[in-house]
C-alpha atoms as a printed R data frame, in Angstrom:
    type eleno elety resid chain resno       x      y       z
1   ATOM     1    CA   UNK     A     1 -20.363 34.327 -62.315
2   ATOM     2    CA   UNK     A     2 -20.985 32.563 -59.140
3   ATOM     3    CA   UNK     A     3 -21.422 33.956 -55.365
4   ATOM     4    CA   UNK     A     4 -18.020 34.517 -53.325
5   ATOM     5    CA   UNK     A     5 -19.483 33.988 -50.191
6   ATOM     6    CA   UNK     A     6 -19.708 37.286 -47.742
7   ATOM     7    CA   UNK     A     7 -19.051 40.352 -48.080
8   ATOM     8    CA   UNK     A     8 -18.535 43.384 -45.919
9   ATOM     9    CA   UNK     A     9 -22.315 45.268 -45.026
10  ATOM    10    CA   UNK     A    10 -23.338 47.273 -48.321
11  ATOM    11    CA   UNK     A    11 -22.124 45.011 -51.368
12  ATOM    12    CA   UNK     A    12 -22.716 42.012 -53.031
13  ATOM    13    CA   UNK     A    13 -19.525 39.923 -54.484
14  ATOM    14    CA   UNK     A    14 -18.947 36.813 -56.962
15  ATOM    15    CA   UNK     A    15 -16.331 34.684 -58.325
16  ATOM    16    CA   UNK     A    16 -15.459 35.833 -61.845
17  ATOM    17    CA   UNK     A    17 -13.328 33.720 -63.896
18  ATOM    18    CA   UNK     A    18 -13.991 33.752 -67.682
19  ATOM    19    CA   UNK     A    19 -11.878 34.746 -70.244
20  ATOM    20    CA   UNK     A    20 -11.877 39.379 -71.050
21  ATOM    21    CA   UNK     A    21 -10.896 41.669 -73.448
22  ATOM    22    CA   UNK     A    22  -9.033 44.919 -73.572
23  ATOM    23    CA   UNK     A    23  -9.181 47.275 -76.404
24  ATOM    24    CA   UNK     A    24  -5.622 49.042 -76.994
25  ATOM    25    CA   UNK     A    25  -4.557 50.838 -79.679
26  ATOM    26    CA   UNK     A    26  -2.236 49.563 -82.382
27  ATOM    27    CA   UNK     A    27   0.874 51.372 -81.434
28  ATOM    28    CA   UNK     A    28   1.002 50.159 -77.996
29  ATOM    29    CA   UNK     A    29   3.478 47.555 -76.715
30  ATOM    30    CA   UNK     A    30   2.208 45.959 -73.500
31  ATOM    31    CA   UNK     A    31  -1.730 45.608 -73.556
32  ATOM    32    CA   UNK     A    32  -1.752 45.172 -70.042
33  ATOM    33    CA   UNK     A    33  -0.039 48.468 -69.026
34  ATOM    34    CA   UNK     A    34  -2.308 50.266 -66.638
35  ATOM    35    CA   UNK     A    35  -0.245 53.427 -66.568
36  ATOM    36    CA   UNK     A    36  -2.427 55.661 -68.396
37  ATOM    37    CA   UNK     A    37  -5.376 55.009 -66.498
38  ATOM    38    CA   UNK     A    38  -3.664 55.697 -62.899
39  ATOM    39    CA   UNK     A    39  -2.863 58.934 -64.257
40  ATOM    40    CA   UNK     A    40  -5.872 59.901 -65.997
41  ATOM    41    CA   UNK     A    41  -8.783 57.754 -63.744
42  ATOM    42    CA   UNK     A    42 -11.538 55.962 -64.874
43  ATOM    43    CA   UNK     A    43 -15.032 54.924 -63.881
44  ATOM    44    CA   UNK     A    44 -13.646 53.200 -60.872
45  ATOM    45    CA   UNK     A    45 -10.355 54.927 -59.628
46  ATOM    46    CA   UNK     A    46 -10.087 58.804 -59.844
47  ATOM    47    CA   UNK     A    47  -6.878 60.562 -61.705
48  ATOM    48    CA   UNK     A    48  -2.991 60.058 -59.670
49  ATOM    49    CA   UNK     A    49  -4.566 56.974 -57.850
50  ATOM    50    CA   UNK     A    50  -4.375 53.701 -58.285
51  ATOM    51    CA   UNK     A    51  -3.962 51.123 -61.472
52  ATOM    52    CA   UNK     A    52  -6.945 49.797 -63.082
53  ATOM    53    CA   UNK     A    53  -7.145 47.118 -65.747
54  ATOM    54    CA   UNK     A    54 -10.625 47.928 -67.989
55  ATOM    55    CA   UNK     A    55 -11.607 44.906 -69.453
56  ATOM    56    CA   UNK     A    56 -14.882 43.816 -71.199
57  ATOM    57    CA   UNK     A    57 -16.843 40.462 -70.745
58  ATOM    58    CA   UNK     A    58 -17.113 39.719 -74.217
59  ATOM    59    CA   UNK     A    59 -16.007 40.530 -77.883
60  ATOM    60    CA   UNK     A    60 -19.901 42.364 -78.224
61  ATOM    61    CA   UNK     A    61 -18.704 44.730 -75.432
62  ATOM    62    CA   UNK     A    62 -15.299 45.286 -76.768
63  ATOM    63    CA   UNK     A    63 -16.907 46.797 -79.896
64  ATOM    64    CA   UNK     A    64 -19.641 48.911 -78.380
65  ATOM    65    CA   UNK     A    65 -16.785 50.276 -76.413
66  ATOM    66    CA   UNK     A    66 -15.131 50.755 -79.256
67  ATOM    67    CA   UNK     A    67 -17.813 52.561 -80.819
68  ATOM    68    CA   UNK     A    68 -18.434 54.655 -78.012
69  ATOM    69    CA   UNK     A    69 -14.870 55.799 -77.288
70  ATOM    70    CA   UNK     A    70 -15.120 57.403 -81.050
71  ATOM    71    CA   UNK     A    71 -18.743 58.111 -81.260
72  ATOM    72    CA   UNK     A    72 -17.951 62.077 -79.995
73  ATOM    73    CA   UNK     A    73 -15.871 62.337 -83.206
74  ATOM    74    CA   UNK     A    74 -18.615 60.834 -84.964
75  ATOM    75    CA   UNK     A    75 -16.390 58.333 -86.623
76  ATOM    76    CA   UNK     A    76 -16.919 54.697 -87.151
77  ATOM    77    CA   UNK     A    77 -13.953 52.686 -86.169
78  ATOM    78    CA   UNK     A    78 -13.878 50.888 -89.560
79  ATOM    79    CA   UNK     A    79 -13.209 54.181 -91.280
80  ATOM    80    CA   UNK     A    80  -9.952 54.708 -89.476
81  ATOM    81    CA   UNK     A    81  -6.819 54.311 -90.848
82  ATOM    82    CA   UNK     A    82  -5.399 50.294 -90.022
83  ATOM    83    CA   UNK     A    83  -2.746 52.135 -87.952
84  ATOM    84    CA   UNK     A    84  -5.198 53.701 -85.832
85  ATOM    85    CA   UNK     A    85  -8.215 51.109 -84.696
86  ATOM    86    CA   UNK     A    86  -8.165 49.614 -81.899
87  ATOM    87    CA   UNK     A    87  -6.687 45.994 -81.424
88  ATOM    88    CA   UNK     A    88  -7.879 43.654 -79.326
89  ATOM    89    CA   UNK     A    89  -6.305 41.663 -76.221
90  ATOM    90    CA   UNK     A    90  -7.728 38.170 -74.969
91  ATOM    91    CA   UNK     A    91  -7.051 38.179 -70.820
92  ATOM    92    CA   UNK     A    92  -7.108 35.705 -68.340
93  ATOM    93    CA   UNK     A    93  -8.161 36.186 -64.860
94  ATOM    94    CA   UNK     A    94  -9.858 34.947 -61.920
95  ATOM    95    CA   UNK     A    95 -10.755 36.803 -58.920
96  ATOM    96    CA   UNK     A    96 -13.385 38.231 -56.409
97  ATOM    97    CA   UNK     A    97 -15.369 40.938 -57.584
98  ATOM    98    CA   UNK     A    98 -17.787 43.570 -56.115
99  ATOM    99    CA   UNK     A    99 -20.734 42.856 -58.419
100 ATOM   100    CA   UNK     A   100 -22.584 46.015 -59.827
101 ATOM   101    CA   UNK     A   101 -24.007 43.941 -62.447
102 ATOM   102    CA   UNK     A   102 -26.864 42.002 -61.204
103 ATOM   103    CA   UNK     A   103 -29.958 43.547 -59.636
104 ATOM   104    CA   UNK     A   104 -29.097 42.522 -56.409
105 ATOM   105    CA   UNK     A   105 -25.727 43.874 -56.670
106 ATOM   106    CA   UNK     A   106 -26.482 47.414 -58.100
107 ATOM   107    CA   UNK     A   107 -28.846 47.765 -55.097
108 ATOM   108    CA   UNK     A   108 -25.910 46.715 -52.404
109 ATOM   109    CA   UNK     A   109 -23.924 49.141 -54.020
110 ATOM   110    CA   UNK     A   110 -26.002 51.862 -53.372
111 ATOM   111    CA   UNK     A   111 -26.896 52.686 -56.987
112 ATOM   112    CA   UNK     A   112 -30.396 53.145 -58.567
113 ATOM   113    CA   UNK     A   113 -32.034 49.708 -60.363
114 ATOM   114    CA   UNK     A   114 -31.640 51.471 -63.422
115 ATOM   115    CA   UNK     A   115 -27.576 52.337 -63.250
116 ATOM   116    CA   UNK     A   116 -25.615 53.241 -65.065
117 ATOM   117    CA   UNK     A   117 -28.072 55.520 -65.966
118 ATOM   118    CA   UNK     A   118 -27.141 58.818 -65.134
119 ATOM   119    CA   UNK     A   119 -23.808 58.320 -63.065
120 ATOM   120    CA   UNK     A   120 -21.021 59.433 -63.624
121 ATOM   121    CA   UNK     A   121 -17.499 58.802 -62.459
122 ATOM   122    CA   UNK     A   122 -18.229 61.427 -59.851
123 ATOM   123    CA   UNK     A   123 -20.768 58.890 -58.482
124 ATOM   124    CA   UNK     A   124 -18.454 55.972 -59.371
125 ATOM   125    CA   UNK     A   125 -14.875 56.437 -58.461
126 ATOM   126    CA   UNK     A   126 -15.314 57.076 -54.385
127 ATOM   127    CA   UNK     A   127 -16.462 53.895 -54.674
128 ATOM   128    CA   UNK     A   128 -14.068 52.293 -56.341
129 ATOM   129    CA   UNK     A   129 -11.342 53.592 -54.498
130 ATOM   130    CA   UNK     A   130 -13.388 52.147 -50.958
131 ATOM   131    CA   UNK     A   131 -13.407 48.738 -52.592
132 ATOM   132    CA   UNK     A   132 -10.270 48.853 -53.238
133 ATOM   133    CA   UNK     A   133  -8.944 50.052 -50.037
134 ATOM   134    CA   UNK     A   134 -11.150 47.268 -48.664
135 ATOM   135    CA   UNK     A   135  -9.069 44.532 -50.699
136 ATOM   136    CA   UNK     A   136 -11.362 43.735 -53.288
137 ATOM   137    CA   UNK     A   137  -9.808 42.306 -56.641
138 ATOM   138    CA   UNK     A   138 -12.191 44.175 -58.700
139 ATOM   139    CA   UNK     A   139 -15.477 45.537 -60.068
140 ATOM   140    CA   UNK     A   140 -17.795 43.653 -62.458
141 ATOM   141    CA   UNK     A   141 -20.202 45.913 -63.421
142 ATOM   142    CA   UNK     A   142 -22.792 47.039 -66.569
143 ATOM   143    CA   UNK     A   143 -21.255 48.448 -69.284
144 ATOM   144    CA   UNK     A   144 -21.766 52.217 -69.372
145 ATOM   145    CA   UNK     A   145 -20.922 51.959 -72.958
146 ATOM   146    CA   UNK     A   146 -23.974 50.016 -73.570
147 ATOM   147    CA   UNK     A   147 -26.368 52.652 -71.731
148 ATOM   148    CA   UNK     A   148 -24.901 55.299 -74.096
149 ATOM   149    CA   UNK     A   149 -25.751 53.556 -76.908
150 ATOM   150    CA   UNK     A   150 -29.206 52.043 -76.091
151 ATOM   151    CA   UNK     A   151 -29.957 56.220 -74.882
152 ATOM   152    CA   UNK     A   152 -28.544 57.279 -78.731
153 ATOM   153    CA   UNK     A   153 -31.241 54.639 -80.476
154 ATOM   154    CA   UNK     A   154 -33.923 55.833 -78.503
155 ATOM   155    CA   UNK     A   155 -33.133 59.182 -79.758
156 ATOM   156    CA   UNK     A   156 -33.133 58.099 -82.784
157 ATOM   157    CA   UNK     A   157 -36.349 56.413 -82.659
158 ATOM   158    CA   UNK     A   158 -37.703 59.238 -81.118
159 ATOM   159    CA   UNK     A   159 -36.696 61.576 -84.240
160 ATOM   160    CA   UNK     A   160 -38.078 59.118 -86.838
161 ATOM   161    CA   UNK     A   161 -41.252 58.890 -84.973
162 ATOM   162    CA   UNK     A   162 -41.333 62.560 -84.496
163 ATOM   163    CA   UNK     A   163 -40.891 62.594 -88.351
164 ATOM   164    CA   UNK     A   164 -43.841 59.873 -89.374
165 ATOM   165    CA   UNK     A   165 -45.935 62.522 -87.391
166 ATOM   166    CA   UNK     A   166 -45.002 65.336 -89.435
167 ATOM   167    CA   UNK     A   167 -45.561 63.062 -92.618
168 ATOM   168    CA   UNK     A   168 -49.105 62.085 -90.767
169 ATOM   169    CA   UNK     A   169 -48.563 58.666 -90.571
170 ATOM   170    CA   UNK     A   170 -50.961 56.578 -89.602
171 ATOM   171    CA   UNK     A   171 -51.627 56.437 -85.529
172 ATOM   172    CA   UNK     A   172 -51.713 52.685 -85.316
173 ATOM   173    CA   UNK     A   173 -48.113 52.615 -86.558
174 ATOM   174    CA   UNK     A   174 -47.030 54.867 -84.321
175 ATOM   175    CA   UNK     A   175 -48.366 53.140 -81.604
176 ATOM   176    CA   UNK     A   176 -46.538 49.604 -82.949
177 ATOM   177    CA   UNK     A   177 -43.054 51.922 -83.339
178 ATOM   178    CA   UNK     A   178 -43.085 53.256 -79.466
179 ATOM   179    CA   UNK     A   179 -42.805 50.445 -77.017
180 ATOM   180    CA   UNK     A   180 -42.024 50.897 -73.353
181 ATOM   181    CA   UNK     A   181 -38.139 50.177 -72.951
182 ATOM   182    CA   UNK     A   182 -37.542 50.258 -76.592
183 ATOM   183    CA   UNK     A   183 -33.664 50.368 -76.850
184 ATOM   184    CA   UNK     A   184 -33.006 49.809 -73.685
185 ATOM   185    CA   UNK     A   185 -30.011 47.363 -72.244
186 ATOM   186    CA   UNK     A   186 -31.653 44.093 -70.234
187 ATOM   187    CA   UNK     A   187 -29.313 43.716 -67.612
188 ATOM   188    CA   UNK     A   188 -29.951 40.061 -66.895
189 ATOM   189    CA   UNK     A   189 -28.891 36.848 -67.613
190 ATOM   190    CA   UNK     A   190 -25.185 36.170 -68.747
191 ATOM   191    CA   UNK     A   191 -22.707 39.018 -67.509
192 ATOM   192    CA   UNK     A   192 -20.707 38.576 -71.006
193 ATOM   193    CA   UNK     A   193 -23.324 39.996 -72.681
194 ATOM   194    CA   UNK     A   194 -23.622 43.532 -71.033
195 ATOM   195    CA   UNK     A   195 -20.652 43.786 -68.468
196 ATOM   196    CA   UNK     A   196 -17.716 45.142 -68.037
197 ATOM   197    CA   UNK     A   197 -14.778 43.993 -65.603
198 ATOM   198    CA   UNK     A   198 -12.097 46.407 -63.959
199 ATOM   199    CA   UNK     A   199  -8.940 44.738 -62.497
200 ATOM   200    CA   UNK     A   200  -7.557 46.443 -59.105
201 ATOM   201    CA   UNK     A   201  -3.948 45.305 -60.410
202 ATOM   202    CA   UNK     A   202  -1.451 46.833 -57.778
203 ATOM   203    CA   UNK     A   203  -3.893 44.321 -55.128
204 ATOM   204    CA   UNK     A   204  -5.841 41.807 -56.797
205 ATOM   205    CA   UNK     A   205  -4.997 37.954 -56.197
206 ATOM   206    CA   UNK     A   206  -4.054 36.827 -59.432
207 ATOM   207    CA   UNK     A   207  -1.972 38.727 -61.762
208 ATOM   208    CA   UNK     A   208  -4.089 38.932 -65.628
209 ATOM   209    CA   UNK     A   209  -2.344 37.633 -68.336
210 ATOM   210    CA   UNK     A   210  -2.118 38.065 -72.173
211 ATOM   211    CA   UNK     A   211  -3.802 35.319 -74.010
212 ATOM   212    CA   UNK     A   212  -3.404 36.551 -77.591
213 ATOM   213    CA   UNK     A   213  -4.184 39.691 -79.377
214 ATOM   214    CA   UNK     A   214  -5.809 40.355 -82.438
215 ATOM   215    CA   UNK     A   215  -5.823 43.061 -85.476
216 ATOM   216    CA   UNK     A   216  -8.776 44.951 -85.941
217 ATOM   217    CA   UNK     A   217  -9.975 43.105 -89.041
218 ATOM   218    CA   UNK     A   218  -9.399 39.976 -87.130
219 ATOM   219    CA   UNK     A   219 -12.325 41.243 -83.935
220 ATOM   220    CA   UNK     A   220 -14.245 43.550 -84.987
């Protein structure tokens, strides 16, 4: 992830060029059809709008996306039926992003230092759809997946320490079990390990393209 020189007044963007990955499910043809979410939106383009290609940055954010899209129905994606988990499409593409990933970035964007903590597409998707009118390729940007997650271990840790109190465990181990940022995503350092990448198709520079694609067994 390297910087793409300047940008218009209020956002930061970079040159993104490694290889993503696209979850899709088993039954579907074309990995790279965007159809569904121009009709039903995402986090970057509202509902009727415009085609978006959701990628991740690596195959660790593939499956925490994975795990999240199921984790209302409280079902683990390797309990499904081979017929219905997710496969998983290698992408190549190169292109100039708007960068909500980095420190910086989040702040040129106009989001708080912890996003995407909080927001939701209603806080999301006018953007998009300005950065897209603007010509950008894309958005690189923390994996909202990822926040969900790191929120549901903290909860969890929260519960068990809630529980050690009940039992009257000691203090001292209390103390060593409740750490400031405990669960938390660190948003630094490589963007494949907490980002996710969203492809303005109908205007980016560079069409993606389908690498290869694997079976569930053979990603997850």
């Amino acid at each position: 992830m390297t910087s793409s020189g300047p940008a218009p007044a209020g956002i930061q963007t970079v040159r993104h060029g490694h290889r993503l990955y696209r979850l899709v499910r088993a039954q579907y043809q074309d990995a790279l059809d965007t159809s569904h979410s121009q009709r039903s939106g995402g986090r970057w383009n509202p509902a009727d709008s415009f085609p978006v290609l959701y990628t991740a940055c690596s195959r660790g954010v593939a499956r925490a996306i994975a795990r999240d899209l199921f984790a209302a129905g409280l079902i683990d994606p390797e309990d499904l039926m081979p017929g219905q988990q997710p496969e998983l499409a290698e992408v190549e593409w190169a292109g100039n992003v708007v960068d909500v990933a980095s420190s910086s970035g989040v702040a040129a964007a106009g989001f708080a230092a912890d996003y995407p903590h909080g927001i939701g597409h209603a806080g999301t998707q006018p953007k998009g759809s300005l950065w897209h009118d603007s010509g950008h390729d894309g958005v690189l940007c923390r994996s909202a997946s990822l926040e969900r997650m790191a929120e549901e271990r903290m909860a969890e840790e929260r519960l068990a320490e809630e529980r050690m109190a009940e039992e009257r465990m000691a203090e001292e181990r209390m103390a060593e079990r409740t750490g400031e940022g405990r669960g938390s995503v660190g948003w630094s350092g490589a963007c494949t390990d907490f980002a996710e990448t969203a492809i303005f198709v109908d205007i980016c520079s560079a069409r993606p393209r389908q690498v290869r694609r694997k079976r569930f067994a053979d990603w997850f």
